[in-house]
BALOBA-1460 file (C-alpha; in Angstrom, 3 decimals):
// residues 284
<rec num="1" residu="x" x="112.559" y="101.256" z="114.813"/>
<rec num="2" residu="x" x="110.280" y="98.164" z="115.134"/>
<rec num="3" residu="x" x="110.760" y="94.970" z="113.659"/>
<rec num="4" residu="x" x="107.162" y="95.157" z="112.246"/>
<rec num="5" residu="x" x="108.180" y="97.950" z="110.203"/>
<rec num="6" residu="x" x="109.231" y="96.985" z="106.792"/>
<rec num="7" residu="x" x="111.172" y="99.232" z="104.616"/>
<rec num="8" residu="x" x="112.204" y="98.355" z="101.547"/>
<rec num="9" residu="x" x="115.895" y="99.998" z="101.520"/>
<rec num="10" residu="x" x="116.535" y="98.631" z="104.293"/>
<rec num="11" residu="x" x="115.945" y="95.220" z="104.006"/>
<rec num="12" residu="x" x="118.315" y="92.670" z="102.447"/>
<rec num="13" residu="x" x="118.150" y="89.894" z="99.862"/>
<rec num="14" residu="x" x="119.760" y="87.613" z="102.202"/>
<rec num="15" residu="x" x="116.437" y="87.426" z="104.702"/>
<rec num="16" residu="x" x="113.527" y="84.530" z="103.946"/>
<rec num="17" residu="x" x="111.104" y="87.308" z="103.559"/>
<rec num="18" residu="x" x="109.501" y="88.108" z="99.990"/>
<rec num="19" residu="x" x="110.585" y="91.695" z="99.425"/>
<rec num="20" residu="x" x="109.831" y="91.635" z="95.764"/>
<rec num="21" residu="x" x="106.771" y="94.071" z="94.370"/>
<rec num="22" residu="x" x="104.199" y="92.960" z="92.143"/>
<rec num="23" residu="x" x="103.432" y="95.295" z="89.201"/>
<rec num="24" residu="x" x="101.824" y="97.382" z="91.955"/>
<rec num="25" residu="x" x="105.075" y="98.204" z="93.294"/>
<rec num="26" residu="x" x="103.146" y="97.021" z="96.523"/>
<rec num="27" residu="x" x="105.684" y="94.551" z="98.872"/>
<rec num="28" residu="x" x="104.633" y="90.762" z="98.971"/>
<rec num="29" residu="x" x="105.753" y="89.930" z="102.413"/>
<rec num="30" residu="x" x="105.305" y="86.716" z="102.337"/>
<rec num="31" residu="x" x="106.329" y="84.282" z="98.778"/>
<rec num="32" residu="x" x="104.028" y="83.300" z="96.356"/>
<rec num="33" residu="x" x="103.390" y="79.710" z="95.704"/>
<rec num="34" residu="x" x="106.209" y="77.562" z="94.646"/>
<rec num="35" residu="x" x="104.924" y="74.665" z="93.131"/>
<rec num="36" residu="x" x="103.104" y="76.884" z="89.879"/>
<rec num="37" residu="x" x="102.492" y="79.869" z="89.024"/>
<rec num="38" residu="x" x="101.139" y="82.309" z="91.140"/>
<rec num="39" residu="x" x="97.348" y="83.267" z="91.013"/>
<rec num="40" residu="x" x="96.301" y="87.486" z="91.250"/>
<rec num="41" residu="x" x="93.819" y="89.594" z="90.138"/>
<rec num="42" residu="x" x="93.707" y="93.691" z="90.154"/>
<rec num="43" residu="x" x="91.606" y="96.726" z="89.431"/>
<rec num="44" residu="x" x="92.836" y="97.300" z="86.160"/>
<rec num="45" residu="x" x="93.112" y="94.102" z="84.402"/>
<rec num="46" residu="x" x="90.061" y="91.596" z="86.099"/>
<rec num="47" residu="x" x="87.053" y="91.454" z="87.131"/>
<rec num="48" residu="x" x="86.769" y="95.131" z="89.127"/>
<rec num="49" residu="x" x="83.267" y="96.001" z="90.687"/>
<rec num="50" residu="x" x="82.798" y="99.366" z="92.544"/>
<rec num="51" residu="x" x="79.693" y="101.150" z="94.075"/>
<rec num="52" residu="x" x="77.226" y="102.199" z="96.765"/>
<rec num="53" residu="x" x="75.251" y="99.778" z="99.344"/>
<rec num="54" residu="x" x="72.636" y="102.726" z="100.794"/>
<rec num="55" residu="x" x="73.656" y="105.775" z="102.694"/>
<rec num="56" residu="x" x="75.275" y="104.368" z="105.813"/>
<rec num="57" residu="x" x="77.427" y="101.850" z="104.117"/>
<rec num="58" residu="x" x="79.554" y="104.404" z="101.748"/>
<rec num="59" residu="x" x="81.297" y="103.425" z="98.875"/>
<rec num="60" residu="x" x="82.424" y="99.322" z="98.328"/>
<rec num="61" residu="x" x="85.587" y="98.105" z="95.538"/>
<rec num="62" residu="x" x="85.406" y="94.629" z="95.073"/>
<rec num="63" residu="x" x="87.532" y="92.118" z="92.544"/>
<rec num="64" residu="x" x="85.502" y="89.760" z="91.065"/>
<rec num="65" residu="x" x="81.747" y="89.362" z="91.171"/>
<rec num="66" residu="x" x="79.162" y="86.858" z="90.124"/>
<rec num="67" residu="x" x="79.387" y="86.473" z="86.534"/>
<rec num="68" residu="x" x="83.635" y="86.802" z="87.361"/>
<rec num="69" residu="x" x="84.654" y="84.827" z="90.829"/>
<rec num="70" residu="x" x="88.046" y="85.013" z="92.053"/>
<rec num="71" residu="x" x="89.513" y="81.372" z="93.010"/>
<rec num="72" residu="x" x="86.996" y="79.437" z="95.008"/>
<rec num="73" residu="x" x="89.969" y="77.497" z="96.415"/>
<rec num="74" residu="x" x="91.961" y="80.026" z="96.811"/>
<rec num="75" residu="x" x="92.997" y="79.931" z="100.964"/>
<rec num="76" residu="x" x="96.532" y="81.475" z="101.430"/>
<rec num="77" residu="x" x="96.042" y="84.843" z="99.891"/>
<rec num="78" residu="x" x="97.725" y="88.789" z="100.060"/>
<rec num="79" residu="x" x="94.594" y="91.543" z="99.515"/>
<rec num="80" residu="x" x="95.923" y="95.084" z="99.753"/>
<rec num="81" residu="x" x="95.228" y="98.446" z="98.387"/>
<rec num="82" residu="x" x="95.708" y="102.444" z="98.896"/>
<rec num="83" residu="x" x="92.513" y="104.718" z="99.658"/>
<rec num="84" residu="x" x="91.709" y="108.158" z="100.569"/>
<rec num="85" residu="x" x="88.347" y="109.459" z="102.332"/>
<rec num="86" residu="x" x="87.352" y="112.820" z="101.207"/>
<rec num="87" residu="x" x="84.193" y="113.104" z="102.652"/>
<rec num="88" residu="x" x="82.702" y="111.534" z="105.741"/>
<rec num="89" residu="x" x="79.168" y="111.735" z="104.991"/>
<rec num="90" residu="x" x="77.304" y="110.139" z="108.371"/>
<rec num="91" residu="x" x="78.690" y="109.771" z="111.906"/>
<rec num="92" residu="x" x="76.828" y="107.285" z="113.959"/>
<rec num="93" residu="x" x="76.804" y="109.547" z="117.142"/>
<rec num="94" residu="x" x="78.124" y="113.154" z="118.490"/>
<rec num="95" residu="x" x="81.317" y="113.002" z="119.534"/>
<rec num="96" residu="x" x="83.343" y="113.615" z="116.241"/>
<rec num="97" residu="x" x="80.407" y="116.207" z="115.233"/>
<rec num="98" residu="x" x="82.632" y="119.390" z="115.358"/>
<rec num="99" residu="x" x="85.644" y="117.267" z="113.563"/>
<rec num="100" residu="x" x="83.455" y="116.426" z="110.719"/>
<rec num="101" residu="x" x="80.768" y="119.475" z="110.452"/>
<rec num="102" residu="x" x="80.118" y="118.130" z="106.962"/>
<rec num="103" residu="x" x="78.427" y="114.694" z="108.186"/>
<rec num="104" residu="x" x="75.062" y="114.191" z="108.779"/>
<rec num="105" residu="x" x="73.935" y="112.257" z="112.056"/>
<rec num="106" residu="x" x="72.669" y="108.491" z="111.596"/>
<rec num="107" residu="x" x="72.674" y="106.012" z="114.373"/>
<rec num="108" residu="x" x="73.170" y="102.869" z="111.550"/>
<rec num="109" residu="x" x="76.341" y="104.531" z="110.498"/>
<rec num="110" residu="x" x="79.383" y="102.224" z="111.249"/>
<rec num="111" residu="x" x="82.623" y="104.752" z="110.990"/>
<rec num="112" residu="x" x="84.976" y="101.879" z="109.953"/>
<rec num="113" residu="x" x="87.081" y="100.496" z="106.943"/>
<rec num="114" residu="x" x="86.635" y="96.553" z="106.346"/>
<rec num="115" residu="x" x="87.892" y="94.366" z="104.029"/>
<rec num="116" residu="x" x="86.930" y="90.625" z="103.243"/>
<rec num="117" residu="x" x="88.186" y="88.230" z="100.524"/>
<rec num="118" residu="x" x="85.913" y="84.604" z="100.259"/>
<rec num="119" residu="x" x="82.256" y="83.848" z="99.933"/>
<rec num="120" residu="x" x="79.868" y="86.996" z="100.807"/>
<rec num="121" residu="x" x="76.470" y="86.780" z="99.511"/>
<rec num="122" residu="x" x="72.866" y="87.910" z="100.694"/>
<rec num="123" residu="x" x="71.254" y="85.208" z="98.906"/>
<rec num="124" residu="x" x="73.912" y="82.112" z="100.384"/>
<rec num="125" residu="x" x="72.895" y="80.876" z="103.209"/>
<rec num="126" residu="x" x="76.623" y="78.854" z="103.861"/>
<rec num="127" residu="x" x="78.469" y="81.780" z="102.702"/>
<rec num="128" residu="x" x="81.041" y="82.250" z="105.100"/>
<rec num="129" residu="x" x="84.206" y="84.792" z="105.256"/>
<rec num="130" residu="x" x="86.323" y="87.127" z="107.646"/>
<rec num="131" residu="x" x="86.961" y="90.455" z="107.583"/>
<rec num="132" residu="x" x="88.836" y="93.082" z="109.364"/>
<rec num="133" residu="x" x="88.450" y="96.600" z="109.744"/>
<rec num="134" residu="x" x="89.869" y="99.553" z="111.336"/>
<rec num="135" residu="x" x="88.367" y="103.248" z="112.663"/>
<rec num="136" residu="x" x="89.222" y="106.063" z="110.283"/>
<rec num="137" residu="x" x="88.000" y="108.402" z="113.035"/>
<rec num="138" residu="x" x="90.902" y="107.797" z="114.922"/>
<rec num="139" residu="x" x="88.921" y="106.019" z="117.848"/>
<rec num="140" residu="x" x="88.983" y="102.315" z="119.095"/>
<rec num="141" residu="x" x="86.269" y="100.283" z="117.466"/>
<rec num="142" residu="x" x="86.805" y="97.048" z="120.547"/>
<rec num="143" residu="x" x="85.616" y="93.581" z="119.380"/>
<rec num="144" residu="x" x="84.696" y="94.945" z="115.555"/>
<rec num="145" residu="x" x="88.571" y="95.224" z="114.991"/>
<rec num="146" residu="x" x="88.001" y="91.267" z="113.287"/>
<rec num="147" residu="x" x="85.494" y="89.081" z="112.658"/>
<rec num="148" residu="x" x="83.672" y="86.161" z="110.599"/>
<rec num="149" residu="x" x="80.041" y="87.306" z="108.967"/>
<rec num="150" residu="x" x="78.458" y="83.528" z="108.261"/>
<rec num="151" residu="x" x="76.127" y="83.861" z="106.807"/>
<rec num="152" residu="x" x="75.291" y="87.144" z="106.086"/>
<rec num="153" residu="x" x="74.706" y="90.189" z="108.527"/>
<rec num="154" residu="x" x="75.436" y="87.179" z="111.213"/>
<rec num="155" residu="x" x="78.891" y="88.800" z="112.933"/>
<rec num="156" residu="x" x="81.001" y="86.419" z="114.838"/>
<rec num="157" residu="x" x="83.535" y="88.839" z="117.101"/>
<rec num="158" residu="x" x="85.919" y="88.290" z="119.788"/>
<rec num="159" residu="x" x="85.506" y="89.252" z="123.803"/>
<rec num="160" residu="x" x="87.063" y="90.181" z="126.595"/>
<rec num="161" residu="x" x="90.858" y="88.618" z="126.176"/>
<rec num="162" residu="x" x="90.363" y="87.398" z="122.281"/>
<rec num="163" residu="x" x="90.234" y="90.681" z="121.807"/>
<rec num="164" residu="x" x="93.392" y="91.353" z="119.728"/>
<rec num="165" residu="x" x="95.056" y="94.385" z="120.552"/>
<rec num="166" residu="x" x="96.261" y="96.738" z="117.966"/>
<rec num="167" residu="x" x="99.927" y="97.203" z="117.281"/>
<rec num="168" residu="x" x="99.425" y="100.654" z="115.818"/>
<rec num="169" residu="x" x="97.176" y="103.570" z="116.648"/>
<rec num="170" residu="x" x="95.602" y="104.387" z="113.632"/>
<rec num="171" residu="x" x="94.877" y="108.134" z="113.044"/>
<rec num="172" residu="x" x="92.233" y="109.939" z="111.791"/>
<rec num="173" residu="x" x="92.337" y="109.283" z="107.840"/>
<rec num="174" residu="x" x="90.632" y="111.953" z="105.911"/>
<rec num="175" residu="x" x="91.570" y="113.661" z="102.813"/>
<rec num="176" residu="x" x="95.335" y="111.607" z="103.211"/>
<rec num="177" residu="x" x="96.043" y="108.005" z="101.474"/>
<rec num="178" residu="x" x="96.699" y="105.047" z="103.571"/>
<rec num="179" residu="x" x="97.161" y="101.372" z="102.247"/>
<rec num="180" residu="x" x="95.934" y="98.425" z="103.984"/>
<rec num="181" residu="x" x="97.293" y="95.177" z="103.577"/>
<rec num="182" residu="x" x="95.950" y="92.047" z="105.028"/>
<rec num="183" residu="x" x="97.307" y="87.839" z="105.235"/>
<rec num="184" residu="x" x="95.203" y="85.001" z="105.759"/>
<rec num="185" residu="x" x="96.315" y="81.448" z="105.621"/>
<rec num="186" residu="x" x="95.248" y="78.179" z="106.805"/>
<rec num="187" residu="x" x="97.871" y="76.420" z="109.443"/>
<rec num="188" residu="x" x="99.724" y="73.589" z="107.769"/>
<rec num="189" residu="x" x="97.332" y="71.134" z="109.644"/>
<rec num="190" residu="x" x="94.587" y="72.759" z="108.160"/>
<rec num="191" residu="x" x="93.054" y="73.074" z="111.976"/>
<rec num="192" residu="x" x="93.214" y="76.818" z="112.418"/>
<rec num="193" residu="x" x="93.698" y="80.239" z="110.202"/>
<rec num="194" residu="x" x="96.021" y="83.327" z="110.794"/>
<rec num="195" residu="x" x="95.044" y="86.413" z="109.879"/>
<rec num="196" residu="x" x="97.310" y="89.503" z="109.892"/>
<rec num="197" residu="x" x="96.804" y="92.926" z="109.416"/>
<rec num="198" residu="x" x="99.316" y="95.712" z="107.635"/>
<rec num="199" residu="x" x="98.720" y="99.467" z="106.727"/>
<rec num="200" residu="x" x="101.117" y="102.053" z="105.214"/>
<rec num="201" residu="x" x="100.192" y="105.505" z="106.719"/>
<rec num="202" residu="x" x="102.351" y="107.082" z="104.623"/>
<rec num="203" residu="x" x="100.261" y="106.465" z="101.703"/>
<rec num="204" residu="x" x="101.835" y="107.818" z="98.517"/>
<rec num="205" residu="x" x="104.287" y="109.938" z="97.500"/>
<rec num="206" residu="x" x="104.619" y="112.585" z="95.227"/>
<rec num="207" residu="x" x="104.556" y="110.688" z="92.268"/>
<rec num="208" residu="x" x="101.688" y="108.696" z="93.432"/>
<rec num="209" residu="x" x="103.316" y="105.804" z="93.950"/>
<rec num="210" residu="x" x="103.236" y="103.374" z="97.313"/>
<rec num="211" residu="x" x="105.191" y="104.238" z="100.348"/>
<rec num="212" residu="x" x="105.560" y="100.511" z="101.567"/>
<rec num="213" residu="x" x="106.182" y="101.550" z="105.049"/>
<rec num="214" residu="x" x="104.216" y="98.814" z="106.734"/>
<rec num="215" residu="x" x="103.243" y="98.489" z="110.020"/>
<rec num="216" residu="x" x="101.349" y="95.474" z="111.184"/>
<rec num="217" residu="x" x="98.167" y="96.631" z="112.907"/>
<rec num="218" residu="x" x="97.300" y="93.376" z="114.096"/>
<rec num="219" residu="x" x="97.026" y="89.722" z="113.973"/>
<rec num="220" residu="x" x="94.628" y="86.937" z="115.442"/>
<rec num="221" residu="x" x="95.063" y="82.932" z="115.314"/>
<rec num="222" residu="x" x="91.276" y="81.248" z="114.786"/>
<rec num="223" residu="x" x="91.396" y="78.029" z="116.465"/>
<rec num="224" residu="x" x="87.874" y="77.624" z="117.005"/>
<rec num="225" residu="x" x="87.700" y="78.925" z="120.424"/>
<rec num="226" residu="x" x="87.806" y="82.991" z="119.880"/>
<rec num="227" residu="x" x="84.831" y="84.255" z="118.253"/>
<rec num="228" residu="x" x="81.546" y="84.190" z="119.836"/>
<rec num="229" residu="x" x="77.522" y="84.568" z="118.378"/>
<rec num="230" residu="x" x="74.665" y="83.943" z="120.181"/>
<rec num="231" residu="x" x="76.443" y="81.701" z="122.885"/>
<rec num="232" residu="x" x="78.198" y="79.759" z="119.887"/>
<rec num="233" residu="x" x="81.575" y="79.636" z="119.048"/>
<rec num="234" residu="x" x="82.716" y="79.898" z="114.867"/>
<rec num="235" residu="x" x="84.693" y="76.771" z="113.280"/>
<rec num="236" residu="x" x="87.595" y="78.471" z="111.519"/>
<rec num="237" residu="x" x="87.339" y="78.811" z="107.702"/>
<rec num="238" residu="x" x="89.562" y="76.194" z="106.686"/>
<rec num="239" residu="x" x="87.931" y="75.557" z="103.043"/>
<rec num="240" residu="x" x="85.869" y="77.532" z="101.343"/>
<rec num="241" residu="x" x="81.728" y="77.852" z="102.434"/>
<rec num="242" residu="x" x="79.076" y="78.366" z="99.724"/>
<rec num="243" residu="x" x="78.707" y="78.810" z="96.453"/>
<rec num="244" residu="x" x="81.507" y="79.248" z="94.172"/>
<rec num="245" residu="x" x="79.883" y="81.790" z="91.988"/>
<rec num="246" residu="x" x="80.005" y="84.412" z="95.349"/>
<rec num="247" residu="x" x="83.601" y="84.417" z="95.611"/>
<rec num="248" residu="x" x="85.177" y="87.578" z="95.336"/>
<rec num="249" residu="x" x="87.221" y="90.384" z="97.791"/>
<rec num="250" residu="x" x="85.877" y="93.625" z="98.824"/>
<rec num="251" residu="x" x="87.061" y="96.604" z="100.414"/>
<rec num="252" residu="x" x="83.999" y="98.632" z="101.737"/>
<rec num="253" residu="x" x="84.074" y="101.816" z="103.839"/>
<rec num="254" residu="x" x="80.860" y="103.230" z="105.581"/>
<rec num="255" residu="x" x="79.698" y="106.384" z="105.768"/>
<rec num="256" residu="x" x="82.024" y="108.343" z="103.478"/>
<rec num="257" residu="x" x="83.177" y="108.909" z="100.058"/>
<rec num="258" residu="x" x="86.744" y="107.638" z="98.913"/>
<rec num="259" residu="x" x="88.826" y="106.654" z="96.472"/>
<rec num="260" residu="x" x="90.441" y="103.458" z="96.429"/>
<rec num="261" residu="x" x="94.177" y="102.498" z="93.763"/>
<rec num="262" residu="x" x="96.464" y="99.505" z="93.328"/>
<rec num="263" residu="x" x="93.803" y="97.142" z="94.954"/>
<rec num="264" residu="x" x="94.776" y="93.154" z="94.358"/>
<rec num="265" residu="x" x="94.232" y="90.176" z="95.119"/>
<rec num="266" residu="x" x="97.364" y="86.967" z="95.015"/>
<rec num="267" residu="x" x="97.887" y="84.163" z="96.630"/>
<rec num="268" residu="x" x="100.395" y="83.030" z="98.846"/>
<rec num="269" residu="x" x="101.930" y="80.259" z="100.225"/>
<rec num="270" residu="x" x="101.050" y="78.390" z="103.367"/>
<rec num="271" residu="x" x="104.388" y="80.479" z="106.174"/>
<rec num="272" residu="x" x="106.104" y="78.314" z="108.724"/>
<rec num="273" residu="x" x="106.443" y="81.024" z="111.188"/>
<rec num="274" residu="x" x="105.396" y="84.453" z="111.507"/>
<rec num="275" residu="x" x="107.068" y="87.752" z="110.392"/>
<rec num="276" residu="x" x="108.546" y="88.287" z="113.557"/>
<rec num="277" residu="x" x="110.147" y="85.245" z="114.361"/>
<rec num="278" residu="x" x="111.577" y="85.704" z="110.786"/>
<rec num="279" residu="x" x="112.880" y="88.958" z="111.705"/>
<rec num="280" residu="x" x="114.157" y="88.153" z="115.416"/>
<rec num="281" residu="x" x="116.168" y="85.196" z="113.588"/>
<rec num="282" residu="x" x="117.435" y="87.539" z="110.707"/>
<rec num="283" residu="x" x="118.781" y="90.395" z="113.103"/>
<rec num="284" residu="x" x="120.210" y="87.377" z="115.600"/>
């Protein structure tokens, strides 16, 4: 079994990883702060904003909103949820017509997940956040796989070798529940910011509750030097950009119709060293 697979029973107290749940009962890899109390906000209890943005661009669940913003200062942060699709409703060309007999054609239609925490707005022109996404087709989407938008509908992507390579084929996703957990945090010299990528394709069980098989789908490092617009390269997000009031995390998936539970928001603390060194240390 690979070391990027974390189960729960399996894993003992002993190892520096965070294995506890939040009320979720979804696993915090890494700790929370240690210095004061933690900071997280969730569907049920906080500022929880759902709805459409036009035909192509499906359904969107975000936590906190204008009136509401999450922490503007919040950098080191865990955003994860569970979703189903049950109904793709555009595909943006042929090939996955007789898969999906039920979708209409549309060129604009973008047949991905993504999710974003930090400052998105239409009307900011220093907003500035990443995001990172994943097919639920079952195809590979290339140099959309991650990304910064800054400011907005201006994409910043990776090519040819920054392309990070997934560590999990994801497949086709409709009508089953996935989760999708991601990590972002700035390095401890505040120079560059890690971003990984989790998802459970187990999804729940029988009494609706999460799996927590994790698999890490992948990871990227932004030092400055990776992702590319218009023959100009993106300084890494090290503090927030924009206004305050725009801060907030959203999980948006195009084209379809879907159902999203347990999605949070909490912060984390700053790690030393990846999951995998952790792990290759543990089982030494």
């Amino acid at each position: 079994m690979s070391d990027d697979i974390i189960l729960t029973a399996q894993m003992s107290s002993d190892l520096l990883l965070d294995l506890n749940k939040n009320k979720y009962d979804i696993v915090n890899i890494y700790p929370g702060p240690q210095e004061h109390k933690a900071k997280w906000w969730d569907q049920d209890n906080d500022f929880f904003d759902r709805g459409t943005q036009g035909a192509t661009d499906g359904y969107r669940y975000s936590i906190g909103k204008k009136s509401h913003p999450l922490d503007y200062d919040m950098m080191n942060y865990q955003f994860a949820g569970y979703f189903k699709i049950n109904n793709v409703t555009y595909l943006d060309d042929s090939a996955y017509q007789s898969e999906y007999p039920e979708a209409d054609m549309n060129p604009k239609a973008k047949n991905r997940w993504a999710m974003k925490f930090g400052v998105h707005s239409s009307r900011d022109e220093e907003a500035a956040t990443y995001e990172i996404c994943g097919s639920y087709l079952g195809n590979d989407i290339g140099p959309q796989i991650l990304g910064a938008e800054a400011p907005w509908k201006r994409m910043w992507r990776p090519k040819g070798g920054d392309i990070p390579k997934p560590k999990v084929k994801l497949p086709p996703l409709k009508s089953r529940w996935f989760g999708v957990m991601i990590f972002r945090w700035n390095d401890k010299h505040d120079k560059s910011v890690d971003m990984e990528c989790w998802v459970d394709l187990d999804g729940l069980n029988e009494n609706d509750k999460p799996q927590n098989k994790w698999q890490k789908y992948v990871k990227f490092n932004d030092n400055g030097k990776k992702l590319q617009s218009k023959g100009d390269y993106f300084d890494p997000i090290t503090e927030n950009r924009g206004n305050r009031e725009d801060c907030h995390a959203t999980l948006r998936i195009n084209s379809v119709e879907y159902e999203a539970k347990y999605l949070f928001v909490r912060e984390i603390e700053c790690p030393d060293q990846a999951v995998d060194s952790i792990l290759q240390e543990s089982n030494s």
